[in-house]
KESEDO-546384 format. One line per 10 residues: their letters; for each residue z negated, y, x negated of N, C-alpha, C. Coordinates in Angstrom, 2 decimals. Example, Ala and Ser with C-alpha at 12.3 -4.5 7.8 and 13.67 -1.06 7.14 Angstrom:
! KESEDO-546384
as> -7.80/-5.69/-13.19/-7.80/-4.50/-12.30/-7.80/-3.30/-13.20; -7.08/-2.25/-12.85/-7.14/-1.06/-13.67/-7.87/0.03/-12.90
! end
This chain:
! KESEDO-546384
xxxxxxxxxx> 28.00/-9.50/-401.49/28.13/-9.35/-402.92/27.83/-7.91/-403.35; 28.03/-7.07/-403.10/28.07/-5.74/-403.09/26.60/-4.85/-402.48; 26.09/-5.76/-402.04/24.87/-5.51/-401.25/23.80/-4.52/-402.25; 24.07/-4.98/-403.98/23.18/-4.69/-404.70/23.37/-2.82/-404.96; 24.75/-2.57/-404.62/24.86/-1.18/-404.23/24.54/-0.47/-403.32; 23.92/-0.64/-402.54/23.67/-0.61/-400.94/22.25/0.55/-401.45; 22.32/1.58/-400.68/21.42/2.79/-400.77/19.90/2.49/-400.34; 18.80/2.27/-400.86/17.82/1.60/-400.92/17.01/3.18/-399.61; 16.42/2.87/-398.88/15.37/3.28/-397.61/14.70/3.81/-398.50; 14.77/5.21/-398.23/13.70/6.36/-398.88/11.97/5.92/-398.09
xxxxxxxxxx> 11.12/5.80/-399.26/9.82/5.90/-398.11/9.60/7.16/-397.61; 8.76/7.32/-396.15/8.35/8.41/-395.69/7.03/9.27/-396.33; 6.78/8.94/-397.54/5.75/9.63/-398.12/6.26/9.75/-400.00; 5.42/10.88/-400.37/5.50/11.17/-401.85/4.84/9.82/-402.57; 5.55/8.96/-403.04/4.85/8.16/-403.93/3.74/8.32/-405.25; 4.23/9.76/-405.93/3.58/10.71/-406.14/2.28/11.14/-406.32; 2.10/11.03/-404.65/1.04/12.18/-404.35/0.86/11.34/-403.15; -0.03/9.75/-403.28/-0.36/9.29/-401.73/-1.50/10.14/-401.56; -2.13/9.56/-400.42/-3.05/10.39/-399.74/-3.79/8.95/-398.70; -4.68/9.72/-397.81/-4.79/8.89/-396.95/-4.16/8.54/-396.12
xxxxxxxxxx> -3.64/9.93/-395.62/-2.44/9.83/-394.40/-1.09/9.02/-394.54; -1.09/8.64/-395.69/-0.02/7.84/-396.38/-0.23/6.27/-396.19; -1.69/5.54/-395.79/-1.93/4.67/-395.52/-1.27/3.16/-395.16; -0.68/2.06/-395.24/0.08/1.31/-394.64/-0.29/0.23/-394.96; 0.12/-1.15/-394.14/-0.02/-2.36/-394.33/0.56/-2.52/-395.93; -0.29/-3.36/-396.61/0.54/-4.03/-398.10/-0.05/-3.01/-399.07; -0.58/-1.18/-398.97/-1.01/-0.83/-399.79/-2.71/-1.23/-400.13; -2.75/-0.89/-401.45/-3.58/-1.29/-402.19/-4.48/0.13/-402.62; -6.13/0.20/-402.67/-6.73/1.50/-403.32/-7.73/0.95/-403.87; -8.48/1.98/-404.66/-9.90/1.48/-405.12/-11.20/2.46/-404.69
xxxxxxxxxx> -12.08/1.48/-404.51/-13.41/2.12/-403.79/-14.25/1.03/-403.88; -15.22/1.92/-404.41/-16.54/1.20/-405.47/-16.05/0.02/-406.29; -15.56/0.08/-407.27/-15.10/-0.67/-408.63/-14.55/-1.82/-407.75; -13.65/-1.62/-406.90/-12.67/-3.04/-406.42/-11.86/-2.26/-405.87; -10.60/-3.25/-406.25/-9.25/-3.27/-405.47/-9.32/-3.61/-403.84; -8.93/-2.77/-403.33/-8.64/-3.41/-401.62/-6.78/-3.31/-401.15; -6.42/-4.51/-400.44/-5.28/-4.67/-399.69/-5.30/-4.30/-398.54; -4.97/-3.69/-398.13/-4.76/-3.22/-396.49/-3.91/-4.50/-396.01; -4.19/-5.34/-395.76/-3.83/-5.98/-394.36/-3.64/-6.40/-393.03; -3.78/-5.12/-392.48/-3.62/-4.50/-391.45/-3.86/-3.33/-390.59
xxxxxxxxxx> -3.14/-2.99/-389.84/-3.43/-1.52/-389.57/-3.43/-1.50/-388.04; -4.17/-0.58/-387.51/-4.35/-0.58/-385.87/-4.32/1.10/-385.54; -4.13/1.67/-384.64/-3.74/2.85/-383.84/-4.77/3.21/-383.13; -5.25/4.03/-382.99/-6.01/4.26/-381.08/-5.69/6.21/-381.35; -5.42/6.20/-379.84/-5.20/7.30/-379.59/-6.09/8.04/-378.27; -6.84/8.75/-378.60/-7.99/9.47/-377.39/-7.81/10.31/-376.64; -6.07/10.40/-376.49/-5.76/11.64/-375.52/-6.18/13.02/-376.14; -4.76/13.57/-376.16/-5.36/15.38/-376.36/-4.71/15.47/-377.52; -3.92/14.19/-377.64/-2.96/14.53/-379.22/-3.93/14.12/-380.48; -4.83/13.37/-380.19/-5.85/13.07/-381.27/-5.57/11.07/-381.57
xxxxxxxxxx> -5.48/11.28/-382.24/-4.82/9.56/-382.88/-6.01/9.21/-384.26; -6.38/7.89/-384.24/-7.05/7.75/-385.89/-6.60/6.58/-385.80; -6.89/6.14/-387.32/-5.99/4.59/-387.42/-7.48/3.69/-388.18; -6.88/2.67/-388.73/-7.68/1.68/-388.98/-7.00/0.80/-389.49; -7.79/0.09/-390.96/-7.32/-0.73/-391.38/-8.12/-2.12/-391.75; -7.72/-3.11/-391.95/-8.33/-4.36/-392.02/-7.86/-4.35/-393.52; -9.44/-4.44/-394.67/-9.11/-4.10/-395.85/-9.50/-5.66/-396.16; -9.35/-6.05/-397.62/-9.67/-7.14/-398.00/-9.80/-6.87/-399.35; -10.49/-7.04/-400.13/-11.05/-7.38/-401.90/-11.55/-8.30/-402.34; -10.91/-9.61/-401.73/-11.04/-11.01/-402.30/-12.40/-11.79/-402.27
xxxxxxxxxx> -13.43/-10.46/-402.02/-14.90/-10.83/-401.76/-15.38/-10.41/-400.52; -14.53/-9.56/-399.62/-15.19/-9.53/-398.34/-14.14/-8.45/-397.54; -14.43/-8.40/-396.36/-13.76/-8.20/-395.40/-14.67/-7.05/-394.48; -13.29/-6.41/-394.70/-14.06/-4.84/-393.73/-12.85/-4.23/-393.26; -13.36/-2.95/-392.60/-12.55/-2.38/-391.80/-12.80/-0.70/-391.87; -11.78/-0.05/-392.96/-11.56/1.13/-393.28/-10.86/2.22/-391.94; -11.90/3.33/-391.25/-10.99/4.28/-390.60/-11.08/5.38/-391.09; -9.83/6.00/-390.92/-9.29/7.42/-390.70/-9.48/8.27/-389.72; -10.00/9.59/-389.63/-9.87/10.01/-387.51/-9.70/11.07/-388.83; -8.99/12.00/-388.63/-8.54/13.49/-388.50/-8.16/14.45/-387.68
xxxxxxxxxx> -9.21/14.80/-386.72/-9.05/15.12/-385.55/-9.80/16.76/-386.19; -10.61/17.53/-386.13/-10.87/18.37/-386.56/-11.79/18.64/-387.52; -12.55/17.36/-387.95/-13.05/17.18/-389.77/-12.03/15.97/-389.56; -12.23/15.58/-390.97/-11.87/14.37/-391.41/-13.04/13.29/-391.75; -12.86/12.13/-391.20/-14.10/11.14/-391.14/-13.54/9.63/-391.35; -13.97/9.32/-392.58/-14.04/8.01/-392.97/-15.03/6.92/-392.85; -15.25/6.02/-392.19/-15.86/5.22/-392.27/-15.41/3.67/-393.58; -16.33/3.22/-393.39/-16.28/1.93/-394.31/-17.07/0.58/-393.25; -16.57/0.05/-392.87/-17.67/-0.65/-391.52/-17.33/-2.40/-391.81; -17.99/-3.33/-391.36/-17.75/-4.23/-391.41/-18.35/-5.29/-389.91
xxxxxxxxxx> -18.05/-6.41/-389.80/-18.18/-6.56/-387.89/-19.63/-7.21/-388.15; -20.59/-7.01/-387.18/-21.70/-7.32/-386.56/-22.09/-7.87/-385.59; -22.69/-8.84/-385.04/-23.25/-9.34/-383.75/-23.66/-8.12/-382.85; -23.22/-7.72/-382.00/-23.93/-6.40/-380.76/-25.43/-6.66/-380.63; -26.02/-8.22/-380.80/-26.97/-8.55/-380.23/-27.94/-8.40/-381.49; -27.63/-8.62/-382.59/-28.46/-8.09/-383.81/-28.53/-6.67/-383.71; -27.66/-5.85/-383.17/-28.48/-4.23/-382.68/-29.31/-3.78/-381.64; -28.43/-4.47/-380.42/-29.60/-4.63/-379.14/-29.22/-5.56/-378.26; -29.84/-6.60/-377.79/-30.15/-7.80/-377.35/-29.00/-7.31/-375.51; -29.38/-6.25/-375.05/-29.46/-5.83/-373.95/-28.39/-4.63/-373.68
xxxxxxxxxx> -27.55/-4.21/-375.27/-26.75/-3.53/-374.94/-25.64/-3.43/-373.50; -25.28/-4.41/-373.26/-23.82/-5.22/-372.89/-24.41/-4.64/-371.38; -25.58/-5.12/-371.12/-26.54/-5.53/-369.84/-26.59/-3.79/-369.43; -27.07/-2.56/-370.74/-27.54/-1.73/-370.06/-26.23/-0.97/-369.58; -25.56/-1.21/-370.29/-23.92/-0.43/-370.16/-23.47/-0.75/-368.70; -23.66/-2.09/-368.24/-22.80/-2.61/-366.91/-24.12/-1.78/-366.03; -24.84/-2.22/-366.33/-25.88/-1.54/-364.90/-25.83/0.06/-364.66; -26.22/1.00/-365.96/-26.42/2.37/-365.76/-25.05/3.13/-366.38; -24.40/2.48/-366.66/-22.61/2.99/-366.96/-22.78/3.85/-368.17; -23.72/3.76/-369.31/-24.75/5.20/-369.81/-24.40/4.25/-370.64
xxxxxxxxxx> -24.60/4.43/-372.08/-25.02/3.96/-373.26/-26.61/4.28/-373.94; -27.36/3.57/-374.55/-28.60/4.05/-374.88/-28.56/5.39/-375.89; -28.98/5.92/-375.70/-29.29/7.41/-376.54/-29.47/6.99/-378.24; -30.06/6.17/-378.23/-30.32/5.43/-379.36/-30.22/3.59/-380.13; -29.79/3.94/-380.84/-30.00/1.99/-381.47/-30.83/2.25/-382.54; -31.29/1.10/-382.64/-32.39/0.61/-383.95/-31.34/-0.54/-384.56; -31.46/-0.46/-386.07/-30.44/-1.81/-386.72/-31.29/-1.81/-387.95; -31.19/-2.96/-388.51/-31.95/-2.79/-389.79/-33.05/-2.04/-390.72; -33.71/-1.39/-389.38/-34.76/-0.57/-389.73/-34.33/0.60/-390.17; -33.13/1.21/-389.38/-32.79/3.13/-388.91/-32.37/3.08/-387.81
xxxxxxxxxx> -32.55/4.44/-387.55/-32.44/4.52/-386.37/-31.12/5.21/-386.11; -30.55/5.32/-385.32/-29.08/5.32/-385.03/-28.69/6.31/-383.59; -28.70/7.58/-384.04/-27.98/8.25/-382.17/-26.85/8.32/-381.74; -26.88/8.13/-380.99/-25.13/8.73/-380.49/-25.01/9.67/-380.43; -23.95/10.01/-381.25/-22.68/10.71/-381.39/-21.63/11.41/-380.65; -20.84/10.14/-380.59/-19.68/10.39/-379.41/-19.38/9.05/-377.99; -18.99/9.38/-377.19/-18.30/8.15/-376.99/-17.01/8.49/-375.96; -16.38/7.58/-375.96/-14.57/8.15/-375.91/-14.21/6.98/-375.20; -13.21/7.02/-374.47/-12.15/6.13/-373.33/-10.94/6.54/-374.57; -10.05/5.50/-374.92/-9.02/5.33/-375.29/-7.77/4.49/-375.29
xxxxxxxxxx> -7.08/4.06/-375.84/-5.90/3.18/-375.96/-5.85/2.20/-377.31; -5.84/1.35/-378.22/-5.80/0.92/-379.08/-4.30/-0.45/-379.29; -3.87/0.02/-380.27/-2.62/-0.79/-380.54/-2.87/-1.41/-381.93; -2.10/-2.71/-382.42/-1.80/-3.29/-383.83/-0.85/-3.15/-383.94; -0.42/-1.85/-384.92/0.94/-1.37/-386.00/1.68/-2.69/-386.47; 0.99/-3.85/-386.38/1.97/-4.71/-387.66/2.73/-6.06/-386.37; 2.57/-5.28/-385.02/2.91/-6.14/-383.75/4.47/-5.36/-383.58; 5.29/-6.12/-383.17/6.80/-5.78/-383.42/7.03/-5.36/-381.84; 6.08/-5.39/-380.54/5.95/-4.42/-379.34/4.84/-3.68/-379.72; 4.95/-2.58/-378.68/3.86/-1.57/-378.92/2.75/-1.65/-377.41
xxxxxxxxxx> 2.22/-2.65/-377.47/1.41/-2.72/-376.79/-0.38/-2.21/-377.13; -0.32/-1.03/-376.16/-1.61/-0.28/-375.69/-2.75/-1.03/-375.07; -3.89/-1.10/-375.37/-4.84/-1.94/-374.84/-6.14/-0.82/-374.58; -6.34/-0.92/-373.43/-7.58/-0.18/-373.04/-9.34/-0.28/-373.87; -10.22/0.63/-373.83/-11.17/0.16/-374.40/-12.21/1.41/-374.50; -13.30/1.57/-374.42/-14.26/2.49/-374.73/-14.92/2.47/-375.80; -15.68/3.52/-376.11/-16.29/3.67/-377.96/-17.52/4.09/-377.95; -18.07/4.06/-378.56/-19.75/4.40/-378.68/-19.99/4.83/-380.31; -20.13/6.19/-381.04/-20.39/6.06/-381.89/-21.63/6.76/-382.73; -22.66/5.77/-383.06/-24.01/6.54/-383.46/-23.98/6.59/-385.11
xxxxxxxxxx> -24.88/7.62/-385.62/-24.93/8.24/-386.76/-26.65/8.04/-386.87; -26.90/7.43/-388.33/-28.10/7.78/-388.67/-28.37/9.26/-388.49; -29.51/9.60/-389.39/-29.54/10.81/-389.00/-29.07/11.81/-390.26; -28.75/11.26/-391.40/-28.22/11.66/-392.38/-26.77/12.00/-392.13; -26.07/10.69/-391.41/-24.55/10.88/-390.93/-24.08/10.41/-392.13; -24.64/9.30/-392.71/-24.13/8.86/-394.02/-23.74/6.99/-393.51; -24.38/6.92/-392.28/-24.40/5.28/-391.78/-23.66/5.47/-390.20; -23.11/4.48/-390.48/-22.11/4.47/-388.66/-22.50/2.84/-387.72; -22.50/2.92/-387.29/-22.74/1.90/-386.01/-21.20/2.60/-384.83; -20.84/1.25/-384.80/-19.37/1.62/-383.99/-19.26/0.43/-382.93
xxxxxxxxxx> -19.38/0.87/-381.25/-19.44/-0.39/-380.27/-18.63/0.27/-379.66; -17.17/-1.04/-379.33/-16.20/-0.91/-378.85/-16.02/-1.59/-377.51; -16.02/-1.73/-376.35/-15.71/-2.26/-375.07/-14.26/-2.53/-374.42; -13.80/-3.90/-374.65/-12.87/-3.64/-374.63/-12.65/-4.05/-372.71; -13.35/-4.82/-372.23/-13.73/-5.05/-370.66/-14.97/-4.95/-370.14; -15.04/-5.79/-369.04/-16.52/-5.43/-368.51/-17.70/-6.32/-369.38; -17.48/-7.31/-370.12/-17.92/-8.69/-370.45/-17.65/-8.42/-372.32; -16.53/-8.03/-372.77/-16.00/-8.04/-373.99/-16.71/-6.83/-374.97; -17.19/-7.20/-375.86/-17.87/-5.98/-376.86/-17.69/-6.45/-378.56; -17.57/-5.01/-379.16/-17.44/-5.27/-380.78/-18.11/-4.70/-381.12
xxxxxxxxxx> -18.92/-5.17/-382.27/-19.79/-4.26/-383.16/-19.15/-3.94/-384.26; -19.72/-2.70/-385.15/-19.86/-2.54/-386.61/-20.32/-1.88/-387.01; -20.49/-1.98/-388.25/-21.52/-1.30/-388.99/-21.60/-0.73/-390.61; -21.44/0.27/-391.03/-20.97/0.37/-392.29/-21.73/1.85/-392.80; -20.86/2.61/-393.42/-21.33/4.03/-394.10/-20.21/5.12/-393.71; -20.61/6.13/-393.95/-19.43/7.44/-394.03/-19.21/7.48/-395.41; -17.75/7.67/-395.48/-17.47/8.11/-396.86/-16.87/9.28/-397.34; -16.35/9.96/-398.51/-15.98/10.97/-399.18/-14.61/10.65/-399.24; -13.57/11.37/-398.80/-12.41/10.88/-399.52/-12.25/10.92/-400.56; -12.53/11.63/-401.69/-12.91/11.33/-402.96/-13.00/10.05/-403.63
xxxxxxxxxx> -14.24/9.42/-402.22/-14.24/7.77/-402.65/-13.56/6.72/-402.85; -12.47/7.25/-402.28/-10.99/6.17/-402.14/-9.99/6.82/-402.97; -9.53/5.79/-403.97/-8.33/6.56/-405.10/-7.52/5.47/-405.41; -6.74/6.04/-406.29/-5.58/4.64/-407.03/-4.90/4.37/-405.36; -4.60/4.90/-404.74/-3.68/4.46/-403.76/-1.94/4.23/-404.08; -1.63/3.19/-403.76/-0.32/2.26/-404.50/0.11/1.74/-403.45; 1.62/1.80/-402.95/2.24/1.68/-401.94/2.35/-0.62/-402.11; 2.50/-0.89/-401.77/2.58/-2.69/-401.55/4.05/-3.31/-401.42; 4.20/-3.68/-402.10/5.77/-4.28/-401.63/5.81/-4.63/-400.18; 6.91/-4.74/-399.56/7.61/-5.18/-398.32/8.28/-5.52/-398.49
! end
């Protein structure tokens, strides 16, 4: 009965003054004239104290996948999932044989270099254990660094694509915390 007096859980961020770093399942932002829901959020951490997150956005018309890395710039992607084999037929094949990634991809008529690529850990925030899952990264940049191509390995056999743009944080605003 009394419950309704009961001292309500401060959030851990300025409601205020969100940000990106403020990020969470249930919030809501806008980028390019639509609302997006964060419905889900994922972890990976690359060793060395360097962590970026990821979210599974939704705007009622399509489905993508917003990251964060703030490791020493700050880098946003906007990506959405792809067939590996609509980038290269032979990726999967050249990776197991020469342990190398190709220097380059071709996708939709640009061309695409690598970047980085990283051994990490990857977890889902909205999983009530904290289970770490192994996985490698591949990440190429047009040559503008305005387009991302992102191939994830998560075994010897298992691969993810995507494919999207770099963005401005600028580009993302109206950030609004989501009920829970």
């Amino acid at each position: 009965m009394f419950g309704f007096f009961k001292k309500k859980k401060e959030p851990a961020y300025d409601v205020t003054n969100l940000g990106l770093d403020d990020l969470d399942i249930g919030f809501i932002f806008d980028y390019d004239l639509k609302s997006w829901v964060i419905n889900e959020m994922y972890e990976y951490d690359w060793g060395s104290n360097n962590f970026s997150h990821e979210y599974k956005v939704d705007s009622g018309e399509e489905i993508a996948f917003l990251s964060v890395e703030d490791s020493s710039d700050l880098v946003i992607t906007l990506t959405k999932s792809i067939k590996i084999k609509k980038i290269d037929e032979d990726f999967a094949q050249i990776v197991g044989d020469t342990k190398k990634a190709p220097a380059q991809l071709h996708y939709e008529g640009i061309t695409y270099h690598l970047a980085s690529d990283s051994a990490g850990y990857f977890r889902d925030c909205g999983k009530k254990e904290e289970e770490w899952e192994e996985l490698f990264s591949w990440e190429y940049f047009d040559e503008n660094e305005t387009k991302i191509i992102s191939i994830t390995q998560w075994d010897e056999h298992t691969f993810d694509a995507f494919g999207g743009i770099v963005l401005e944080p600028h580009q993302i605003s109206n950030i609004i915390p989501g009920g829970s």
